[in-house]
N, C-alpha and C positions, 0 to 999 in steps of 0.2 A: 504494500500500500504506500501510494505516494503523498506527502503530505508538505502543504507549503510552512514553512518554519518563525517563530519572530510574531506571533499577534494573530486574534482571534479574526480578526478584518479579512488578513489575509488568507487565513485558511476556508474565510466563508467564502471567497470571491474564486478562491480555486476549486473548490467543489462545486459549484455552481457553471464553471464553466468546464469542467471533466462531466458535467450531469446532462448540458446541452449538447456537450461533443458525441454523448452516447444514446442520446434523442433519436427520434423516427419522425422525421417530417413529410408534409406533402407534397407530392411530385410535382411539379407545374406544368408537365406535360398528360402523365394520365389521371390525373388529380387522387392516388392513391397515396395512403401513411407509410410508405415503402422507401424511403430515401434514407442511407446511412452515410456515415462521414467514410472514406478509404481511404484518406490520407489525407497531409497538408493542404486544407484548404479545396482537396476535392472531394465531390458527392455524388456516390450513386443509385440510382431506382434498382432495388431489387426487383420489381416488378416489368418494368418494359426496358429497362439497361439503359437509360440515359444517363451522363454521367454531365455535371455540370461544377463550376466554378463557383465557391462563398466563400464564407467567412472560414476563416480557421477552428472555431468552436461550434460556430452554428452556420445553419443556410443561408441564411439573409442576415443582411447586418445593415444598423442603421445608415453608414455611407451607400450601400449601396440598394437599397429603398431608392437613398433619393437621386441618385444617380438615373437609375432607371424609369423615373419621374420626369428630368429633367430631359432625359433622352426621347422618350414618348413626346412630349411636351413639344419640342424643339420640332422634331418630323412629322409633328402636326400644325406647325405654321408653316414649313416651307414645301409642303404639296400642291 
């Protein structure tokens, strides 16, 4: 068992992000609870084998929400 060392803070803030790296989230392509982490930052659908790019602990991370926002956004004013 790994454990971060030095204060309560920080042990909570590592289990927390060891608890979402070992999460099942939804696919955005078949919209099934089948997406696990397989490494750095990559994620893939057990279910239909899509393999996609996130966060390092989790799928989505708040930069890139809004990145993805901003991108929608943008190539819908210049169509």
């Amino acid at each position: 068992m790994r454990t971060a060392k030095y204060g309560a803070r920080i042990r909570k803030l590592a289990e927390k992000s060891i608890d979402n790296a070992k999460k099942w989230y939804e696919c955005p392509k078949c919209n099934k609870k089948k997406v696990v982490r397989k490494g750095m930052a990559l994620w893939r659908c057990r279910s239909c084998g899509a393999e996609f790019a996130g966060g390092a602990y989790s799928l989505r991370t708040e930069v890139g929400e809004v990145a993805a926002r901003l991108i929608s956004e943008y190539s819908r004013t210049f169509r």
